[in-house]
FIDO-558743 format. One record per atom (N, C-alpha, C, O): y, z, x; residue in one letter; atom name. Coordinates in steps of 0.1 Angstrom, whole numbers. Layout:
BEGIN
{ketor {Y; Z; X}; a; CA};
...
END
This chain:
BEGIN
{ketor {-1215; -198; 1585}; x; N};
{ketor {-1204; -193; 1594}; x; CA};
{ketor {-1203; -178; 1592}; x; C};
{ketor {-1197; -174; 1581}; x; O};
{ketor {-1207; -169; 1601}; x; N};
{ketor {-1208; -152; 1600}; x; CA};
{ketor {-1191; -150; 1601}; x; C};
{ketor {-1187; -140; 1596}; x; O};
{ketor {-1184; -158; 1608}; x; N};
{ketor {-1174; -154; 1612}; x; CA};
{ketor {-1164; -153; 1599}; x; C};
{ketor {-1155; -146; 1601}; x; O};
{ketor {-1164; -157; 1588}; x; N};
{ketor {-1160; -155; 1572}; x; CA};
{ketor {-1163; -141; 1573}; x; C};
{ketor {-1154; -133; 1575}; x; O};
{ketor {-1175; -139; 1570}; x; N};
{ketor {-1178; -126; 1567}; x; CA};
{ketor {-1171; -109; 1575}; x; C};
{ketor {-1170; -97; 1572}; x; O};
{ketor {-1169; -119; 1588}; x; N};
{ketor {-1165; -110; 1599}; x; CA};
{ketor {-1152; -108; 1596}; x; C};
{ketor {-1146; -98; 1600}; x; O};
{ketor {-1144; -118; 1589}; x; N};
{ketor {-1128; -116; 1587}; x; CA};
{ketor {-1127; -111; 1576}; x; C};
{ketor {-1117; -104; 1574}; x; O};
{ketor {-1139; -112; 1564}; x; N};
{ketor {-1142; -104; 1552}; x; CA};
{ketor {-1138; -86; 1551}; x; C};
{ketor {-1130; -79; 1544}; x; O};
{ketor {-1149; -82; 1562}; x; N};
{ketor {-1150; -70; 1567}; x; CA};
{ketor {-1137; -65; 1576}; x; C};
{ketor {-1135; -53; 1576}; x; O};
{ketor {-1128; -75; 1583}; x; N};
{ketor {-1115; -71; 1590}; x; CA};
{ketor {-1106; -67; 1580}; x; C};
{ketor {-1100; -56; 1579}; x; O};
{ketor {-1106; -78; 1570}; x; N};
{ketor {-1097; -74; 1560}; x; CA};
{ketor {-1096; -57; 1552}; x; C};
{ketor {-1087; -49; 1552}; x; O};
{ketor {-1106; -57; 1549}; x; N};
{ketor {-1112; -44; 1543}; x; CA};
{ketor {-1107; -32; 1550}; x; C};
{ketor {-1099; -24; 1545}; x; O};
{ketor {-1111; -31; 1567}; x; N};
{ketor {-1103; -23; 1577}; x; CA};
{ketor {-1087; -23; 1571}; x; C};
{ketor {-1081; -14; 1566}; x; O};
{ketor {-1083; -39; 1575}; x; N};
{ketor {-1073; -39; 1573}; x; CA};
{ketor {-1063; -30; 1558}; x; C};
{ketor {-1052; -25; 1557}; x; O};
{ketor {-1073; -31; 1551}; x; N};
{ketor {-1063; -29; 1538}; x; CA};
{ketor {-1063; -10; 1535}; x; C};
{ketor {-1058; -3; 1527}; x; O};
{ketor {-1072; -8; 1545}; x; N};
{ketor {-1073; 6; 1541}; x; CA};
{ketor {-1068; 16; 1551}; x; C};
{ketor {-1069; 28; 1550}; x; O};
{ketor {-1062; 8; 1565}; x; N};
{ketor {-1054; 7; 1569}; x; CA};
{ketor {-1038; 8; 1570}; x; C};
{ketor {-1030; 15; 1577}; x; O};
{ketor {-1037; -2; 1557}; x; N};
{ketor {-1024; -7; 1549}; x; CA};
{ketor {-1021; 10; 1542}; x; C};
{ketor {-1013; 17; 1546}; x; O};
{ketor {-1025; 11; 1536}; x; N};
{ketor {-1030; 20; 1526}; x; CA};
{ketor {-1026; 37; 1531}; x; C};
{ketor {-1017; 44; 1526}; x; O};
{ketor {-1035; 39; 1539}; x; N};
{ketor {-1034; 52; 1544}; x; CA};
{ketor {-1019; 56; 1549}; x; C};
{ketor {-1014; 67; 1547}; x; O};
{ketor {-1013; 46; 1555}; x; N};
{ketor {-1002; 50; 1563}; x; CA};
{ketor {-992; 45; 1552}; x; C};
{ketor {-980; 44; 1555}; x; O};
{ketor {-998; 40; 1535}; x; N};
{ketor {-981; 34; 1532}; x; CA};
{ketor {-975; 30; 1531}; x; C};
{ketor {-966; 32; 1523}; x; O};
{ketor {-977; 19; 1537}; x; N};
{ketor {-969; 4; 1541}; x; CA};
{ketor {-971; -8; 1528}; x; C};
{ketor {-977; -7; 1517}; x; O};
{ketor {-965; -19; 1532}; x; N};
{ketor {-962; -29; 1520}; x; CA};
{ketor {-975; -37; 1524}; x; C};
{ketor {-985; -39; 1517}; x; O};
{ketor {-975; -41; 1541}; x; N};
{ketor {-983; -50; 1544}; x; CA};
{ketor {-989; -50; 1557}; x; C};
{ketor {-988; -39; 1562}; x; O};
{ketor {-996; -59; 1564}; x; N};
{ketor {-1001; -61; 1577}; x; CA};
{ketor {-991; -73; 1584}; x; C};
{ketor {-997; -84; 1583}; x; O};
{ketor {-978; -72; 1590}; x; N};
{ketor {-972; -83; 1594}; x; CA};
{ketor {-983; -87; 1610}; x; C};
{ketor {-984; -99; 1610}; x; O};
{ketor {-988; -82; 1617}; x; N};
{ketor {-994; -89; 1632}; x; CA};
{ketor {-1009; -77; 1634}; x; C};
{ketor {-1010; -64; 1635}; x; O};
{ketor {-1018; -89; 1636}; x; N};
{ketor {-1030; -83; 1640}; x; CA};
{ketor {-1036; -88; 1650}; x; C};
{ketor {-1038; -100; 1651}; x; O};
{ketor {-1043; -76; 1661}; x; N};
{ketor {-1046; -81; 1670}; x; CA};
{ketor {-1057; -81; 1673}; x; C};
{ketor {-1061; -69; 1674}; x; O};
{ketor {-1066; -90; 1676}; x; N};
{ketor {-1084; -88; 1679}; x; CA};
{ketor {-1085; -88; 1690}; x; C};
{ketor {-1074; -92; 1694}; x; O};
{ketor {-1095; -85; 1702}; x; N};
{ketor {-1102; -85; 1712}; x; CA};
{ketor {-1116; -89; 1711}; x; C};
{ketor {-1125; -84; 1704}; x; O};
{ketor {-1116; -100; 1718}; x; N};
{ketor {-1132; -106; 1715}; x; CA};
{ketor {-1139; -111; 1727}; x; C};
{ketor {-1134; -120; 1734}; x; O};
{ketor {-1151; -106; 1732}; x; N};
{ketor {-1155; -111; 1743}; x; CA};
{ketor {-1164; -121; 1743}; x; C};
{ketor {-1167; -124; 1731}; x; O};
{ketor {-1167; -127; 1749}; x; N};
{ketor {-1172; -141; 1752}; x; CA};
{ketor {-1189; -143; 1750}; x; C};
{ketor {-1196; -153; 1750}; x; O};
{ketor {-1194; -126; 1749}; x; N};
{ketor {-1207; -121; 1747}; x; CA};
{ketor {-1207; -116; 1732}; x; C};
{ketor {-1216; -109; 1728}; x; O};
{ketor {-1199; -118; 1726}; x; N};
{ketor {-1201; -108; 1716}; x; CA};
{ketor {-1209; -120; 1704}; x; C};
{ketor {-1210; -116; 1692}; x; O};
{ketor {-1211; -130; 1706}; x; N};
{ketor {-1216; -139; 1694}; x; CA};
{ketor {-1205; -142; 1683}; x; C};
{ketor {-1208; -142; 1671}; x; O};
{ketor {-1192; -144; 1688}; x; N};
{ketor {-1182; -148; 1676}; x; CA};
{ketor {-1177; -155; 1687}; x; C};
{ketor {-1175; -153; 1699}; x; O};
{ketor {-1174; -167; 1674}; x; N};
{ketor {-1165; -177; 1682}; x; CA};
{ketor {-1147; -176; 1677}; x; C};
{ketor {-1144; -176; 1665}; x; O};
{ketor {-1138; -174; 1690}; x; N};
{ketor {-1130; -171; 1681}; x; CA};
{ketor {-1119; -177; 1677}; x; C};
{ketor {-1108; -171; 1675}; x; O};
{ketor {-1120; -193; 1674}; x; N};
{ketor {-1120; -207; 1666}; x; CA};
{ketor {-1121; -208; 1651}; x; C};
{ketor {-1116; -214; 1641}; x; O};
{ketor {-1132; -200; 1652}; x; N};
{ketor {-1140; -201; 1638}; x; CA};
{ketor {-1134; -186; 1634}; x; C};
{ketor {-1129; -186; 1623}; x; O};
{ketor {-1133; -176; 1642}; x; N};
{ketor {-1121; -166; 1632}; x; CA};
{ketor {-1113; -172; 1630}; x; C};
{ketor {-1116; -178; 1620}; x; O};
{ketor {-1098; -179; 1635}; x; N};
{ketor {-1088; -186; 1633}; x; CA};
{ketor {-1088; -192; 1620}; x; C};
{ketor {-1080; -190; 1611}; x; O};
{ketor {-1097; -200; 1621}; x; N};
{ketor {-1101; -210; 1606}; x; CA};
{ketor {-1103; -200; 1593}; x; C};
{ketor {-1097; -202; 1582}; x; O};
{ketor {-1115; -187; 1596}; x; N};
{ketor {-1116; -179; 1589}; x; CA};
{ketor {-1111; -172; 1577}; x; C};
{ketor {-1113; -170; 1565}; x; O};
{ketor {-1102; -169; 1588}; x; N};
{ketor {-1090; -158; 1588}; x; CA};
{ketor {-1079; -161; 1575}; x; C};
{ketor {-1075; -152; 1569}; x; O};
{ketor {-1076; -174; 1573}; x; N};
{ketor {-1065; -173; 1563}; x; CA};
{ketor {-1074; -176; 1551}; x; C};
{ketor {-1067; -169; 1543}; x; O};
{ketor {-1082; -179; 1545}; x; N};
{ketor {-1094; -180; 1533}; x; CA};
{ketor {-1096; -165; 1534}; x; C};
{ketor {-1094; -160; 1523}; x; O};
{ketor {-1100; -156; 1544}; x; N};
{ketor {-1100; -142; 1542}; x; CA};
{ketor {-1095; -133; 1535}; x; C};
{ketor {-1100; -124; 1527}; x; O};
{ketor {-1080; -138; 1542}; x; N};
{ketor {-1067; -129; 1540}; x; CA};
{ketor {-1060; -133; 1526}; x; C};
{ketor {-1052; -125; 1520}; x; O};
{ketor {-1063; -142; 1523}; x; N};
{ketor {-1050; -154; 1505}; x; CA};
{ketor {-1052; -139; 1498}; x; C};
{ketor {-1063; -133; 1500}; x; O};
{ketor {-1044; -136; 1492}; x; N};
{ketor {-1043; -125; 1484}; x; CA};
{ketor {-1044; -112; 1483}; x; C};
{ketor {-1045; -104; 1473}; x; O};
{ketor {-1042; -109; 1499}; x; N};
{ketor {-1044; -97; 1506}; x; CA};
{ketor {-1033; -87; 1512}; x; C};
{ketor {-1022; -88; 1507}; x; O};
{ketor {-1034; -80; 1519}; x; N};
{ketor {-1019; -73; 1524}; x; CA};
{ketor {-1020; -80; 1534}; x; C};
{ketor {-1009; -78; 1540}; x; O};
{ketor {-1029; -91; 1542}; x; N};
{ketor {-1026; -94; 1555}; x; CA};
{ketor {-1021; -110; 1549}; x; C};
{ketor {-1015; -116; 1557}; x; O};
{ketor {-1022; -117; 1538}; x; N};
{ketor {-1019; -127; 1535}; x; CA};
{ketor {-1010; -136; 1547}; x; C};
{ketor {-1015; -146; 1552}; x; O};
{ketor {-997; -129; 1549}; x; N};
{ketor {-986; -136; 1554}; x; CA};
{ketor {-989; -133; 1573}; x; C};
{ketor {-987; -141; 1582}; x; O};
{ketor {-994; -121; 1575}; x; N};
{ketor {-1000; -115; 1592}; x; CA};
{ketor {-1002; -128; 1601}; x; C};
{ketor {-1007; -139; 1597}; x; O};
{ketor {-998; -125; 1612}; x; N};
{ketor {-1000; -135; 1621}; x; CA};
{ketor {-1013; -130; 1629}; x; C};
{ketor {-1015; -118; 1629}; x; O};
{ketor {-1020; -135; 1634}; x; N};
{ketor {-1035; -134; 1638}; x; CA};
{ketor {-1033; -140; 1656}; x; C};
{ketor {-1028; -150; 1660}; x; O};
{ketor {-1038; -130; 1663}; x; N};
{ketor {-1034; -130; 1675}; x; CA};
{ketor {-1049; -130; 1682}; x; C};
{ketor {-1051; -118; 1685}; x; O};
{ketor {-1057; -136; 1684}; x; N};
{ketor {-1068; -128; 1697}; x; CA};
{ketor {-1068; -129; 1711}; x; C};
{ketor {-1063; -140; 1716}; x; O};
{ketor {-1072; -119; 1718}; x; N};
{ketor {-1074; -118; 1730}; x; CA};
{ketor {-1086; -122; 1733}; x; C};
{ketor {-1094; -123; 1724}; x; O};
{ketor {-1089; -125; 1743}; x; N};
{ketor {-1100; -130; 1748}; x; CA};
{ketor {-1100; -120; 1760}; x; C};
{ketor {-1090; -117; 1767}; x; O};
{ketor {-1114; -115; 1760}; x; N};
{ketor {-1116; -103; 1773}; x; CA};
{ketor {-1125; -111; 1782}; x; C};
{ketor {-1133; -120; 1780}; x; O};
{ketor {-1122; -104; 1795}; x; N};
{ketor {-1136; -111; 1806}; x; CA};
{ketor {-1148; -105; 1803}; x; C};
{ketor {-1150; -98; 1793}; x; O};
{ketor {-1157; -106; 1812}; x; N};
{ketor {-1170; -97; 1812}; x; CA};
{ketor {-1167; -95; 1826}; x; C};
{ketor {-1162; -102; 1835}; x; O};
{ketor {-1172; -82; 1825}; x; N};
{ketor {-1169; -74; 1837}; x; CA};
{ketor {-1186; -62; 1841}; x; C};
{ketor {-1191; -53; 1834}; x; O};
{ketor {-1190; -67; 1851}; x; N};
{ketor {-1204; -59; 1851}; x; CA};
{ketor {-1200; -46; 1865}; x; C};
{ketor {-1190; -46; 1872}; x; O};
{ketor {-1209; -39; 1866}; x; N};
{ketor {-1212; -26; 1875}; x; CA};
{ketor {-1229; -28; 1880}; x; C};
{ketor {-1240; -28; 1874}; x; O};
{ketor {-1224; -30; 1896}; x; N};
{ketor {-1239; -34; 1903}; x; CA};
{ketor {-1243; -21; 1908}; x; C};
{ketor {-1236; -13; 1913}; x; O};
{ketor {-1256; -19; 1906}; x; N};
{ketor {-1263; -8; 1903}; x; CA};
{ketor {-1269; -9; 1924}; x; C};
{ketor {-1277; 0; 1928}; x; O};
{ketor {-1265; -16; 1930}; x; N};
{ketor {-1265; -17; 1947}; x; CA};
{ketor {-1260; -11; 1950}; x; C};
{ketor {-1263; 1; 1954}; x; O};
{ketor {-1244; -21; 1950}; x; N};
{ketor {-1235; -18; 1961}; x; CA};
{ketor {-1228; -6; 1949}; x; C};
{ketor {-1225; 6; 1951}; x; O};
{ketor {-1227; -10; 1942}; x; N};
{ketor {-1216; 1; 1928}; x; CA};
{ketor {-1201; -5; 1932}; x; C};
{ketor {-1191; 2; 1932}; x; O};
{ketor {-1202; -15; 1933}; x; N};
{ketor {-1189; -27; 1927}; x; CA};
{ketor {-1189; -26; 1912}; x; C};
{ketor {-1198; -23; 1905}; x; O};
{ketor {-1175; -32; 1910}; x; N};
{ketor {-1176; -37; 1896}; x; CA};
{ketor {-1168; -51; 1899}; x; C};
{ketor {-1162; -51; 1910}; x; O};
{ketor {-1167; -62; 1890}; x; N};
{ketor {-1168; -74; 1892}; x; CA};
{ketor {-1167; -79; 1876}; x; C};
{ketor {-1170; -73; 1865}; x; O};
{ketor {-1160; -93; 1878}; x; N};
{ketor {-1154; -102; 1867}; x; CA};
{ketor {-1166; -114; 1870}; x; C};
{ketor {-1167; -119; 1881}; x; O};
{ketor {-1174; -117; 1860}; x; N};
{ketor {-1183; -127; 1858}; x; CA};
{ketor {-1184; -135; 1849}; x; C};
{ketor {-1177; -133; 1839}; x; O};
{ketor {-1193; -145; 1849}; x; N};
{ketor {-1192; -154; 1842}; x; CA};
{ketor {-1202; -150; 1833}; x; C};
{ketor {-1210; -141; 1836}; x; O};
{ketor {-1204; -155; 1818}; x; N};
{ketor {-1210; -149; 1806}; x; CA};
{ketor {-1227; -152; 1809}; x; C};
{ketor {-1237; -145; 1807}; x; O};
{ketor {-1225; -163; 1814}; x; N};
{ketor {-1240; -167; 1818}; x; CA};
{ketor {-1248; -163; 1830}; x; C};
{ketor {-1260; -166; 1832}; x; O};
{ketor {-1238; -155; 1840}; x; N};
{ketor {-1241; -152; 1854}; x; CA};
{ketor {-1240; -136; 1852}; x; C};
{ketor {-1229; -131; 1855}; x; O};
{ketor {-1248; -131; 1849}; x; N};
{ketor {-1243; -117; 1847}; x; CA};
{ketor {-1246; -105; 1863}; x; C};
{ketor {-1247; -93; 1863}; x; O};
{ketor {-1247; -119; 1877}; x; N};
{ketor {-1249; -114; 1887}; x; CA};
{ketor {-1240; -107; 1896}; x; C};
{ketor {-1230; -113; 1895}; x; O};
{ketor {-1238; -95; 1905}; x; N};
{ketor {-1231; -91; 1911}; x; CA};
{ketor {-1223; -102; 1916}; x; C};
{ketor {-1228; -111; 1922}; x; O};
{ketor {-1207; -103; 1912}; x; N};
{ketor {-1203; -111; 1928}; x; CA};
{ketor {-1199; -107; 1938}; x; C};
{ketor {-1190; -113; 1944}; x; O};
{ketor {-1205; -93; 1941}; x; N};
{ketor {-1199; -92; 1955}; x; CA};
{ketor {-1213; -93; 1964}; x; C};
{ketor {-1212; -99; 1975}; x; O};
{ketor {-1222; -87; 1960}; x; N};
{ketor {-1238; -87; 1967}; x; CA};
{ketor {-1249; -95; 1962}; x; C};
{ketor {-1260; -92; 1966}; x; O};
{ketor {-1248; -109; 1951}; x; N};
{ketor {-1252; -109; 1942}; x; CA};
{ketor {-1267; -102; 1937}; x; C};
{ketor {-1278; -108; 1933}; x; O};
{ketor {-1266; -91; 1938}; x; N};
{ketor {-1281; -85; 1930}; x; CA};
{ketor {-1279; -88; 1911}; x; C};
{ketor {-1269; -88; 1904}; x; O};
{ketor {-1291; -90; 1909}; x; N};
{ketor {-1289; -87; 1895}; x; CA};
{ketor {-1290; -76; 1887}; x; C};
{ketor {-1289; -75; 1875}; x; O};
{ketor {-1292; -66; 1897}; x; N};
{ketor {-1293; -49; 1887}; x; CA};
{ketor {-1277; -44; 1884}; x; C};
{ketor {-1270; -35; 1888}; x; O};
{ketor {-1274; -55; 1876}; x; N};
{ketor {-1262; -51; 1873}; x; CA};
{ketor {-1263; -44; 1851}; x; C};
{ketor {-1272; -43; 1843}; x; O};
{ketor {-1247; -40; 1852}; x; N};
{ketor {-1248; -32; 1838}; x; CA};
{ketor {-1239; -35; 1832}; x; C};
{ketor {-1229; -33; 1839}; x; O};
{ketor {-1235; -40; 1820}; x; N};
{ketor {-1223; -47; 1814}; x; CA};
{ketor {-1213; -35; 1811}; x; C};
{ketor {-1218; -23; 1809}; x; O};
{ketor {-1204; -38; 1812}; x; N};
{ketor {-1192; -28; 1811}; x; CA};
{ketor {-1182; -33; 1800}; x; C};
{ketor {-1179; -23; 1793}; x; O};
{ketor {-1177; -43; 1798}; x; N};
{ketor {-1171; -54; 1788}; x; CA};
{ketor {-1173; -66; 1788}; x; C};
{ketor {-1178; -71; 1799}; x; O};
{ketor {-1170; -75; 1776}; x; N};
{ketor {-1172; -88; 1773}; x; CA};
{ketor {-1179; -91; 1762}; x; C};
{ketor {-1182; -102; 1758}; x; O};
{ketor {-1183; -81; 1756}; x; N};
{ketor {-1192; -78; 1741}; x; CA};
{ketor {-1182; -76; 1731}; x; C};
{ketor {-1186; -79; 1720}; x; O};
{ketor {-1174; -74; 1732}; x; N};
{ketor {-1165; -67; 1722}; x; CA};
{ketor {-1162; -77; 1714}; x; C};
{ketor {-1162; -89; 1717}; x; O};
{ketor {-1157; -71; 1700}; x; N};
{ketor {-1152; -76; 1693}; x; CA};
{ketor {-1144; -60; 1685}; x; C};
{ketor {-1151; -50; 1681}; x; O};
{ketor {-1129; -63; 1684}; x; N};
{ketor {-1126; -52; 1686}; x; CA};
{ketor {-1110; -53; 1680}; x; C};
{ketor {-1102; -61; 1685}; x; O};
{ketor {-1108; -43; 1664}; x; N};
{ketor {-1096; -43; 1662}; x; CA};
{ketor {-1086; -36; 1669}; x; C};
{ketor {-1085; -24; 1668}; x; O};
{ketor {-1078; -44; 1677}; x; N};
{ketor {-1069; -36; 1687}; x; CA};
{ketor {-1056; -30; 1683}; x; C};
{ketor {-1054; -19; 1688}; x; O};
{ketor {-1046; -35; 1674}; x; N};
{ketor {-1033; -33; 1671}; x; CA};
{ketor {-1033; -37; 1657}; x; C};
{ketor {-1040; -47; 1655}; x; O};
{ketor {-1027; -31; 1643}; x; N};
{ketor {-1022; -37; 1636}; x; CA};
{ketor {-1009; -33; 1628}; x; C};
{ketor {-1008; -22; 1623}; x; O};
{ketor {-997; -42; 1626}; x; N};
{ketor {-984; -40; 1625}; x; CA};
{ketor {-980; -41; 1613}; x; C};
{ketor {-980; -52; 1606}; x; O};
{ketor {-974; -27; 1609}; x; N};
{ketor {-975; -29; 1594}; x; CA};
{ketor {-957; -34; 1591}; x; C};
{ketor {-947; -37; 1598}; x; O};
{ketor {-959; -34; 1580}; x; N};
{ketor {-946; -36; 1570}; x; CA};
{ketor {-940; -23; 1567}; x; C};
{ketor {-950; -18; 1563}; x; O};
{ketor {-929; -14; 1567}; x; N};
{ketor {-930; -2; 1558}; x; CA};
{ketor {-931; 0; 1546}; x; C};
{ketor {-937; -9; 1542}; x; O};
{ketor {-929; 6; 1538}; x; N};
{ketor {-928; 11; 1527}; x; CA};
{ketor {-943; 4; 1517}; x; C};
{ketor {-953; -2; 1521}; x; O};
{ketor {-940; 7; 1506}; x; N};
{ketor {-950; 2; 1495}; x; CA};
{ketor {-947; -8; 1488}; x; C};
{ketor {-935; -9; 1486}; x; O};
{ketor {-954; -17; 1482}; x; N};
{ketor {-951; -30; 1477}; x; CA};
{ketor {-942; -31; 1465}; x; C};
{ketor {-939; -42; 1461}; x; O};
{ketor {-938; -21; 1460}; x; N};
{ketor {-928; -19; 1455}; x; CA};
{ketor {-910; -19; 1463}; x; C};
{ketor {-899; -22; 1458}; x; O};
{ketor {-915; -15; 1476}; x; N};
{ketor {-904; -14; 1480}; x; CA};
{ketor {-897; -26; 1486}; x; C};
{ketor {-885; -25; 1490}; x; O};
{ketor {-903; -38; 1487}; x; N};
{ketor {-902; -46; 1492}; x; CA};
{ketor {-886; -56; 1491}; x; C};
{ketor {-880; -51; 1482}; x; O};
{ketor {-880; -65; 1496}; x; N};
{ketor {-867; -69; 1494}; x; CA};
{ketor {-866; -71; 1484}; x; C};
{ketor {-855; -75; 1484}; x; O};
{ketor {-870; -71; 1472}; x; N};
{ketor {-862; -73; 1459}; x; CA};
{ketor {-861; -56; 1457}; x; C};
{ketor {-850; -52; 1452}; x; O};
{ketor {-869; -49; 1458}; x; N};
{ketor {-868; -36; 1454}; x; CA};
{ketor {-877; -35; 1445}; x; C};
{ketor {-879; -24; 1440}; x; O};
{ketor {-886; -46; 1440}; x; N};
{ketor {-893; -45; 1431}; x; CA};
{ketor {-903; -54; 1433}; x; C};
{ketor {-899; -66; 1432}; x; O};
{ketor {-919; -52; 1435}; x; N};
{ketor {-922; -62; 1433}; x; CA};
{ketor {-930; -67; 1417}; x; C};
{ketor {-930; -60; 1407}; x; O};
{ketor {-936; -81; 1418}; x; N};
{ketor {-937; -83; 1404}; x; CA};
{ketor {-949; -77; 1398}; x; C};
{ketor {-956; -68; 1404}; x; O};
{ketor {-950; -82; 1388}; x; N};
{ketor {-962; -74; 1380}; x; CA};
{ketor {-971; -86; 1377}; x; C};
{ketor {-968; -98; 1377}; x; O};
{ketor {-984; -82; 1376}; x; N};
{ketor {-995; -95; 1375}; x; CA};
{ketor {-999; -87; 1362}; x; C};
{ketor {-999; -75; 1361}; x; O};
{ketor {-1005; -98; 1353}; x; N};
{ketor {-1011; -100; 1341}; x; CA};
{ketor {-1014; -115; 1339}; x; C};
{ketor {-1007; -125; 1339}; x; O};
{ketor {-1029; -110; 1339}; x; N};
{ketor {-1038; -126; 1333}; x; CA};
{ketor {-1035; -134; 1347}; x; C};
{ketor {-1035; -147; 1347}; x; O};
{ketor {-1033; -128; 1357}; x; N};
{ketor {-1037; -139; 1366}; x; CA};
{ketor {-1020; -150; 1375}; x; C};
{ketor {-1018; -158; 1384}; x; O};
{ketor {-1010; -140; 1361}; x; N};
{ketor {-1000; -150; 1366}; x; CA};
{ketor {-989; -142; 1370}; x; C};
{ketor {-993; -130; 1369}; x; O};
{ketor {-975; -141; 1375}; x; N};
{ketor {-967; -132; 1376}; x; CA};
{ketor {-958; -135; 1366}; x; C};
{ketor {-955; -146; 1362}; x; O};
{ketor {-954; -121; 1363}; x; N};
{ketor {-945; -119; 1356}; x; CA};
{ketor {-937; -109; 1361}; x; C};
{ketor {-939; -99; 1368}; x; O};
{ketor {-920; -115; 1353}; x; N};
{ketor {-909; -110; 1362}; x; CA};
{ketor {-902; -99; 1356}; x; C};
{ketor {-893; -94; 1362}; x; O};
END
């Protein structure tokens, strides 16, 4: 399942992400995934929290969008919403058409937490040694 790996690699975005701007965490993230892009986005869902366990996105709600495919007929110069398997004009049906979207897989939005993990509602967070917390 590539799609592990693919949430692997989101995370990573994600945390440096986290990071740059600051923040404690990733509360909501948003993917875009088209129906051409070779991910199923089922198998991110499932993914996604084995990903995330011990991450800034751990607790993040995981949101995807699903995009159409959308082609440009190289005829008439319509553009047009199609089916993944019909990549035919639907207004003239020629097939010298050119994909425009529906490939994507694509981090769109991510909503952070403020401050640093320190700052968090206790004011403090804990300390890890050997694996366990300590208060």
């Amino acid at each position: 399942m590539h799609e592990l790996a693919i949430c692997q690699a989101l995370i990573e975005q994600i945390e440096t992400i986290v990071h740059r701007h600051e923040a404690s965490e990733a509360k909501r993230i948003e993917l875009r995934i088209g129906p051409l892009s070779g991910v199923e986005p089922q198998l991110v869902e499932q993914a996604f929290p084995v990903a995330s366990a011990g991450t800034v996105a751990a607790d993040a709600v995981l949101v995807i969008d699903s995009l159409p495919v959308n082609v440009h007929c190289s005829r008439c110069g319509s553009t047009s919403s199609v089916l993944p398997n019909r990549l035919v004009c639907a207004n003239c049906g020629d097939w010298h058409t050119t994909l425009l979207s529906g490939d994507e897989l694509q981090l769109f939005r991510v909503e952070l937490v403020a401050g640093t993990p320190d700052d968090k509602s206790t004011g403090t967070a804990p300390e890890r040694a050997s694996g366990r917390t300590v208060n």
